[in-house]
C-alpha positions, 0 to 999 in steps of 0.5 A, a space after each residue: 930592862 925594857 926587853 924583860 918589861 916588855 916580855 914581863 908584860 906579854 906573858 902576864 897579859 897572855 896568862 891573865 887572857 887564857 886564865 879568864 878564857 878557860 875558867 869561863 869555858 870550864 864554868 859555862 860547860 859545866 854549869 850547862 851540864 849541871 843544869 841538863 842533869 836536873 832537867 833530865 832527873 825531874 823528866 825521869 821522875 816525872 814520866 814514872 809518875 806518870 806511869 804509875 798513875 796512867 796504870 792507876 787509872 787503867 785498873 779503874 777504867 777497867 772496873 767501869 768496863 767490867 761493871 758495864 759490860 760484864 754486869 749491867 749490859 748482861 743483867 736486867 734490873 728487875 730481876 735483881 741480881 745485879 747487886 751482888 756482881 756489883 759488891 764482888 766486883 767492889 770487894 776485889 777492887 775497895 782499895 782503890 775505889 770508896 763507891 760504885 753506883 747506878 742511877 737513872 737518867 733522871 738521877 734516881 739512885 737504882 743500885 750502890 755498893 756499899 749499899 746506901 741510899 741519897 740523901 733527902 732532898 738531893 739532887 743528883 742532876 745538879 752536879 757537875 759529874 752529872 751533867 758533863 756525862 749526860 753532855 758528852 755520852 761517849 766518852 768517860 769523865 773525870 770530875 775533879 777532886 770532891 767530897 762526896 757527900 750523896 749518900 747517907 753513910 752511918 758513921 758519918 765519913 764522907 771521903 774526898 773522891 774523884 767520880 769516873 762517870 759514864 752513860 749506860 744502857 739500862 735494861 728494866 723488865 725488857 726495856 732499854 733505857 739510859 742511866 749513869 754509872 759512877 765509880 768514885 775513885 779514892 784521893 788519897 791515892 792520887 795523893 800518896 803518888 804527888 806525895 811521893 815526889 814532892 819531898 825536895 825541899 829546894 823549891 821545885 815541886 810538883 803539882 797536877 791539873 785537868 785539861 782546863 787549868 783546875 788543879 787537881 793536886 798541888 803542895 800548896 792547896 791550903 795556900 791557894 785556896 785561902 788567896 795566899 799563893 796562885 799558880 798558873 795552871 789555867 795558862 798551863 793546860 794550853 801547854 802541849 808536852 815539853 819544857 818551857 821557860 816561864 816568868 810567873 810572879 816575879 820569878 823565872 822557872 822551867 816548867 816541865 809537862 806531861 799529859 796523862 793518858 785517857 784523861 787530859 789531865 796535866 802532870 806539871 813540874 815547876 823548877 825555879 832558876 834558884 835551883 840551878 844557882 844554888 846547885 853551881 854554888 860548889 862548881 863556882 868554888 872549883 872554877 875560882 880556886 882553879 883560876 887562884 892556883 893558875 894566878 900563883 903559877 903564873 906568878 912563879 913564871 914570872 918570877 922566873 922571866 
């Protein structure tokens, strides 16, 4: 009676040690595996996103390339032909683009398309898409989300835009001078794309910030900006491309970054550990009814001994 207790005991004990062993390896793999899936799926999503809107803000570029060197460098203002080269080059171009418009150093308004005119009493000096090209003359800005509300426009609309700026040599009855070129892009867009991939639902979402941490887009917009929700996009903007594990609020998430060429903009995808417990729900019910089963062999073994 003791040998068979005693052997009894062995192969419970041995069974019992490798059931345990195995379903923690299985589980351990597997939730490894599950959880690089959906790091790999939102990098994918992510860089095509990315793609769409680099090709986005190329088309763009490339209209303030042709505006300037194919009509303004080549036209002198006093001869007044640039307007309509301005309006051919809008008309093939209005689905992306709300405005284009020349002004002065000084921030006189010297041609628009559609045509229109400032407002009284505004001065154009003062806003930030202003100054930052007069500051940095060699480069392109991108200003972040705005209304623009410059120009007087009938019907009283006024659009959400993000104003691509740079510094332009003017030529006005044979003299050099230099002036401002404004292509105001349309929000809705850059919008429609962020749209696109934040239909989740399991809270990861995805949101977009310029090179100093001021979020151009987020899901949550409403929230922040009435004090309900934060994010920590300012901390982001320092992150170089990759993925990092962060603690924000409380909550532990992957955050993945990409940077958009041509405007140090950040491309920020937020996955909170939620979403990988919530996606080893299944797995936890295959590895348990794995192990059950291996419990009611190794009580038919037992049996047997």
């Amino acid at each position: 009676a003791s040998i068979r207790y005693i052997i009894f005991i062995y192969f419970t004990l041995t069974a019992l040690a490798a059931s345990i062993f195995i379903g923690i390896s299985l589980y351990s793999r597997l939730s490894g595996q599950m959880s690089a899936t959906i790091r790999e799926e939102n990098q994918i999503l992510i860089n095509q996103i990315t793609r769409s809107m680099e090709d986005y803000l190329r088309t763009v570029m490339k209209l303030s390339d042709s505006l300037y060197y194919g009509v303004v460098k080549n036209a002198d203002l006093a001869s007044g032909s640039i307007g309509s080269e301005m309006t051919l080059l809008y008309d093939n171009n209005k689905d992306n683009v709300e405005n284009i418009a020349l002004l002065s150093k000084e921030g006189k308004l010297l041609e628009a398309v559609p045509a229109a005119r400032l407002k009284t009493n505004v001065d154009v000096t003062g806003e930030n898409w202003f100054t930052s090209t007069l500051e940095k003359t060699e480069n392109m800005h991108f200003s972040t989300p705005h209304i623009q509300n410059l120009f007087d426009d009938a019907t009283l609309r006024y659009y959400w835009v993000i104003s691509l700026s740079r510094i332009v040599e003017l030529t006005d009855g044979g003299d050099s001078r230099l002036g401002v070129l404004l292509v105001d892009m349309d929000y809705a867009s850059v919008s429609r794309m962020m749209q696109q991939i934040n239909t989740a639902g399991n809270g990861q979402y995805y949101y977009l910030c310029d090179s100093e941490g001021e979020i151009i887009y987020h899901p949550r917009q409403a929230q922040i900006n009435d004090g309900i929700g934060s994010e920590n996009s300012i901390e982001i903007a320092g992150y170089g491309e990759g993925v990092y594990d962060e603690d924000f609020g409380g909550e532990k998430r992957k955050v993945i970054v990409n940077t958009i060429s041509y405007t140090g903009w950040k491309l920020v995808g937020v996955i909170p550990y939620s979403t990988f417990t919530k996606g080893m729900i299944n797995l936890r019910y295959f590895i348990t009814m794995l192990m059950l089963l291996m419990a009611m062999m190794l009580v038919i073994v037992n049996r047997v001994i």
